[in-house]
C-alpha positions as CSV (number, residue, x, y, z in Angstrom):
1,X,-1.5,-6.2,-15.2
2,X,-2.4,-9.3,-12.8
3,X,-2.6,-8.7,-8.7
4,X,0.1,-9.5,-7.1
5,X,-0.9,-8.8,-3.5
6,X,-2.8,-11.2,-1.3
7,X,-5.8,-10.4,1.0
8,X,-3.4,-10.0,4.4
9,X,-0.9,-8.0,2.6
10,X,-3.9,-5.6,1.0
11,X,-5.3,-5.1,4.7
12,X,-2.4,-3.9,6.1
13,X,-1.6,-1.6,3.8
14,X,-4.8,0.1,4.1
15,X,-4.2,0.3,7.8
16,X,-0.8,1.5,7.3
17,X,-1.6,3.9,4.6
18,X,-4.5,5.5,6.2
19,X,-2.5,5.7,9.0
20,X,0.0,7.7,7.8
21,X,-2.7,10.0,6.0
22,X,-4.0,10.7,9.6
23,X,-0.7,11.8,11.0
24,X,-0.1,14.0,8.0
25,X,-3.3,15.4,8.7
26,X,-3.6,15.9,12.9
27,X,0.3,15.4,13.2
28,X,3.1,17.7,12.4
29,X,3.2,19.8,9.6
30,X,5.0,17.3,7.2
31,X,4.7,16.2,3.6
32,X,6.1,12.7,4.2
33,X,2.9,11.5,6.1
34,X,1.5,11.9,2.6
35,X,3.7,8.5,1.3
36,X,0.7,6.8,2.5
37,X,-1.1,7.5,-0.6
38,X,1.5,4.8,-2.0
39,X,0.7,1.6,0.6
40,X,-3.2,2.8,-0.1
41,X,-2.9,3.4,-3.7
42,X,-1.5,0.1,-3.9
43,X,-3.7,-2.3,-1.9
44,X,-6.4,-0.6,-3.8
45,X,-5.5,-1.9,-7.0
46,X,-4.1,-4.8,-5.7
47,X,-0.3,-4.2,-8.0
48,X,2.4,-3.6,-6.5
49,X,5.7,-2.7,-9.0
50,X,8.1,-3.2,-6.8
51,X,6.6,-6.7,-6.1
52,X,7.2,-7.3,-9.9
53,X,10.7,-6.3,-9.8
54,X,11.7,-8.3,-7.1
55,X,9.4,-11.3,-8.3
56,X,7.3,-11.6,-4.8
57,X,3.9,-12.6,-5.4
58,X,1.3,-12.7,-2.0
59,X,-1.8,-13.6,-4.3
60,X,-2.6,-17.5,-5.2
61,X,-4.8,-16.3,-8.1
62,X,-3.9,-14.8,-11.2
């Protein structure tokens, strides 16, 4: 399993995931803020699947 996320696309999902962990957190009572796990999960480990699927690849190096 190579990366297939680049350095901008990593930071903003961080931002966005964490984000959405926050609401879930001080927000309303709502499961769905916890789909940030997903954007974090992914920057994280720097795979995305869907990216594979769909054959988009944000990362110069393999």
């Amino acid at each position: 399993m190579s990366r297939n996320m680049g350095g901008l696309d990593r930071g903003v999902r961080v931002v966005i995931g964490i984000g959405l962990i926050a609401l879930a957190i001080t927000g309303p009572e709502s499961p769905w803020g916890w789909i940030g796990l997903v954007p974090l999960a992914t920057a994280l480990i720097g795979w995305c699947p869907l990216y594979r699927v769909l054959g988009i690849r944000t990362c110069s190096a393999s």
